[in-house]
N, C-alpha and C positions, 0 to 999 in steps of 0.2 A: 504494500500500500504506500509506503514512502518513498518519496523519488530520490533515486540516485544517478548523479550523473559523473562519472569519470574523467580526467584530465591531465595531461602529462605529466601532472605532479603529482596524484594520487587519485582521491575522490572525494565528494562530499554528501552528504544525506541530508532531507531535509528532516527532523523531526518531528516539528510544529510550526504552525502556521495559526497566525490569529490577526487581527486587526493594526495592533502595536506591539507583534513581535513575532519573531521566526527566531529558528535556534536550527542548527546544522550539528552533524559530528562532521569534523572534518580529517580526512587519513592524508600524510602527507611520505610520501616515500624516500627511503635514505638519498641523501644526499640532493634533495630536489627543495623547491622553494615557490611559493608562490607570487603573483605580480606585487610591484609596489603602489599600494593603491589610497585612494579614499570617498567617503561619503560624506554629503552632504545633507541627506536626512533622515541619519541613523548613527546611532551610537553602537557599539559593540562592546561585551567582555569575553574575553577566551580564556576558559580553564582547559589545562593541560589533564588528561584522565590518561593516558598513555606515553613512555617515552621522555624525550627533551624537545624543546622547541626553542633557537634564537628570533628572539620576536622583535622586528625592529619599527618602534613608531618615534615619528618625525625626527627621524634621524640618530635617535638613543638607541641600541643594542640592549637587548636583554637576555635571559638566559632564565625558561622556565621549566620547568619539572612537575610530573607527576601531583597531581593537587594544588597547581601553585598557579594563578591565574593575573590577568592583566588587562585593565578599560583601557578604550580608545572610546575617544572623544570624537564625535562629528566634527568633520573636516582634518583630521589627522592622518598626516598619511603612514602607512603600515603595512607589512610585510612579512610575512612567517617563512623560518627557513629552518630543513633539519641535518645539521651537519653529523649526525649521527649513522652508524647502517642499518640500524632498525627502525622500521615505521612508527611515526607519530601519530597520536590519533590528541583531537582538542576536541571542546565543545563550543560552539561559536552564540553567543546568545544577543542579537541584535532588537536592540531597542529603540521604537520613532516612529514616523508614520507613511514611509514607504518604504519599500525594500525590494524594488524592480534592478535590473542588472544594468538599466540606463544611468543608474545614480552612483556608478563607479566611473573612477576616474584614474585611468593607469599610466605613470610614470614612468616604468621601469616593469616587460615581460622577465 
């Protein structure tokens, strides 16, 4: 019943879907990364539930682990990367009031 759609850097699911909010798992595979991006009308947090993930917003580096999570703020640009060999899996939990894939804005594939 949940869609999942696949991408050269892993996959992502959606798990829910509501009015003011979608939430995603997202798998991201060793040594892959995704674009550098941002929204304008939506906020996100990503907890890490699998793995290591370097999460880089607006230009800060960070380095999160297994239960260890991190906001991003509308209009921040951000970027998850896993220099690890084993797959990462987050949970991406976006908050706001749209969340179509016209409302990203990518920097950096």
């Amino acid at each position: 019943m949940n869609e999942i759609t696949n991408r050269a850097w892993g996959k992502f699911e959606v798990l829910l879907r509501k009015d003011y909010t979608k939430v995603k798992k997202i798998s991201v595979k060793p040594g892959q990364k995704l674009s550098y991006q941002s929204h304008s009308k939506r906020d996100e947090t990503w907890v890490v539930v699998d793995g290591t993930l370097n999460i880089i917003v607006d230009e800060v580096e960070y380095e999160r682990s297994y239960g260890q999570s991190i906001q991003i703020p509308k209009g921040s640009k951000h970027r998850a990367i896993n220099k690890t060999n084993k797959t990462a899996i987050f949970i991406e939990v976006q908050t706001g009031d749209y969340f179509g894939e016209d409302d990203i804005v990518r920097y950096d594939i």
